[in-house]
C-alpha positions, -999 to +999 in steps of 0.1 A: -446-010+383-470-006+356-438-018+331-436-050+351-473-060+346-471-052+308-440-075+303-459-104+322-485-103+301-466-103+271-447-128+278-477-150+293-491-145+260-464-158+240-459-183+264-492-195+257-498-187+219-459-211+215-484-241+237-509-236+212-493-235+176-493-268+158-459-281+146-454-266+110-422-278+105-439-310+094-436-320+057-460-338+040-452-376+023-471-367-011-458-404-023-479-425+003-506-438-009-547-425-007-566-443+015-597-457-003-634-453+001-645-485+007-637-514+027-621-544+011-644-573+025-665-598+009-700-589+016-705-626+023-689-624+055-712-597+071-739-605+096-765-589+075-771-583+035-783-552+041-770-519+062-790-526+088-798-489+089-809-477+055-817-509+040-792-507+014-781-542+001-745-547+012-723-555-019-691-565-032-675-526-032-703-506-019-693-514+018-676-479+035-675-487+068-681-512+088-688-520+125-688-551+152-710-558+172-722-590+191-695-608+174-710-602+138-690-578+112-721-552+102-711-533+066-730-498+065-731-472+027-717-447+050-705-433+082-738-417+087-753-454+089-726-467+107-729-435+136-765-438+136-760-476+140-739-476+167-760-450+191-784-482+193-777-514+176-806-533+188-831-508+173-817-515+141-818-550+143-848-561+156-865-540+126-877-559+098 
């Protein structure tokens, strides 16, 4: 009996170490391209000049991210911004 419950658990435990492992058979496509930085928009399109959360002015090129909201394109220096941005837009802008 006691060999009976040992083989279940062994094989529950591979069963559920095999759900768990990622597939590593992947390769990886070292010729596609790197994703860049920033985001490729004219700053003159944004709702604001400035990253409505740190102030920054809002660029050609310094834009990283960028978020919508109330139908206006919002560029932000960095995800931070843009995170902290999006837990309450209207804080940020009614701020002057």
């Amino acid at each position: 009996m006691k060999a009976i419950h040992v083989l279940v658990f062994c094989a529950a435990g591979i069963l559920f170490s095999a759900c768990d492992r990622k597939n590593t058979n992947v390769t990886k496509d070292i010729s596609a391209p790197v994703p860049q930085s920033g985001v490729d928009i004219p700053a003159a399109t944004l709702g604001a000049k400035k990253d409505p959360v740190c102030q920054m002015e809002m660029k050609d090129g310094s834009i990283a991210d960028t978020a919508i909201y109330q139908s206006k394109v919002y560029g932000f220096c960095s995800t931070e911004c843009k995170g902290e941005f999006k837990k309450d837009p209207a804080k940020y802008l009614t701020q002057k």
